[in-house]
C-alpha positions in Angstrom: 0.0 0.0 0.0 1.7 3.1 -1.1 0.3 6.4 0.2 0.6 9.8 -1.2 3.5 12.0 0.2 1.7 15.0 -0.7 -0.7 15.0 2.3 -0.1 16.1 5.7 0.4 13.7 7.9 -2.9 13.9 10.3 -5.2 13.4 7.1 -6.8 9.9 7.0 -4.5 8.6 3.8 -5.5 5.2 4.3 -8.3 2.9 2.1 -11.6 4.4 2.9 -12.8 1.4 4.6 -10.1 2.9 7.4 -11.5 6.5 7.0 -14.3 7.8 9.3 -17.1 8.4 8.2 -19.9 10.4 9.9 -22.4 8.7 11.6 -20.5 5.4 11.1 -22.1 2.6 13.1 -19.8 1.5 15.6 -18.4 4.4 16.1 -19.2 4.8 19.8 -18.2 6.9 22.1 -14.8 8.9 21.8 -14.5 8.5 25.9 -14.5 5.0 24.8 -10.7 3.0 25.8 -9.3 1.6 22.8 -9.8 -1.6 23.9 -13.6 -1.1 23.5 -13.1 0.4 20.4 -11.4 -2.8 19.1 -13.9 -5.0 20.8 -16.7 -3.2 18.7 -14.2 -3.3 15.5 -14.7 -7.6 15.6 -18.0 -7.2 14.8 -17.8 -3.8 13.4 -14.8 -3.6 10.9 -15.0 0.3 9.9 -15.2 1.0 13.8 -11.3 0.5 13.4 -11.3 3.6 12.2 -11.3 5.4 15.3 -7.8 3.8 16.6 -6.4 5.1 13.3 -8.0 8.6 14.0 -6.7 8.2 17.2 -2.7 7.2 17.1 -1.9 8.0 13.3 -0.2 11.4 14.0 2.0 9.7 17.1 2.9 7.0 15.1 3.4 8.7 11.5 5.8 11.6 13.3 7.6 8.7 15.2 8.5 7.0 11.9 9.1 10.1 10.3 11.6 11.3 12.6 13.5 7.9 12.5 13.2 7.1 8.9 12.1 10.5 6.7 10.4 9.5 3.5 8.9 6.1 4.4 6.7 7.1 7.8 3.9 6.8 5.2 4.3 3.4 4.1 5.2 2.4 8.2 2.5 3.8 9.2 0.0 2.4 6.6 1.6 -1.2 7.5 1.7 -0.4 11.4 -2.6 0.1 11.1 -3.1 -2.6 8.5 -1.0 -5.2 11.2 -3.0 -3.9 14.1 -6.2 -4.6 12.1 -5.4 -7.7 10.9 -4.8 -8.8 14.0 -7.2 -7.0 16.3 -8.7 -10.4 17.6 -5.1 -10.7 19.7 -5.6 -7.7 21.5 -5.4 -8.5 25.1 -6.8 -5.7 27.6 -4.8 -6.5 30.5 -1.5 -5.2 29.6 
């Protein structure tokens, strides 16, 4: 997934299906944890969207300030991991 250097970086670059949307069910609350929010994104899938609106900028200037030109395709493949593999999230830690 290549994303578009053009764009700054706290603009939602990702697939749409990652992109909020207004009134998207499953949004819920935004005093909700994360760990709720990725509960409701099993059944939900586009209520992922809301960890990505969340932590994008953190982690996008992170990998920018380590490795310049490709914090956009880190960060794409840092939300598309987390996604993927939402159902291991474990609350406790």
């Amino acid at each position: 997934m290549r994303l578009s250097s053009d764009h700054p970086p706290d603009r939602a670059l990702l697939d749409p299906v990652l992109t909020p949307r207004p009134g998207a069910g499953g949004a819920g609350s935004p005093d909700d944890t994360d760990a709720e929010v990725i509960r409701r994104s099993l059944h939900d899938p586009e209520g992922f969207a809301e960890i990505f609106r969340r932590h994008f900028t953190a982690i996008h200037r992170y990998a920018a300030a380590r490795l310049g030109a490709a914090a956009d395709d880190v960060a794409a493949e840092t939300f598309l991991a987390a996604f993927r593999q939402r159902e291991r999230y474990r609350n406790r830690r």
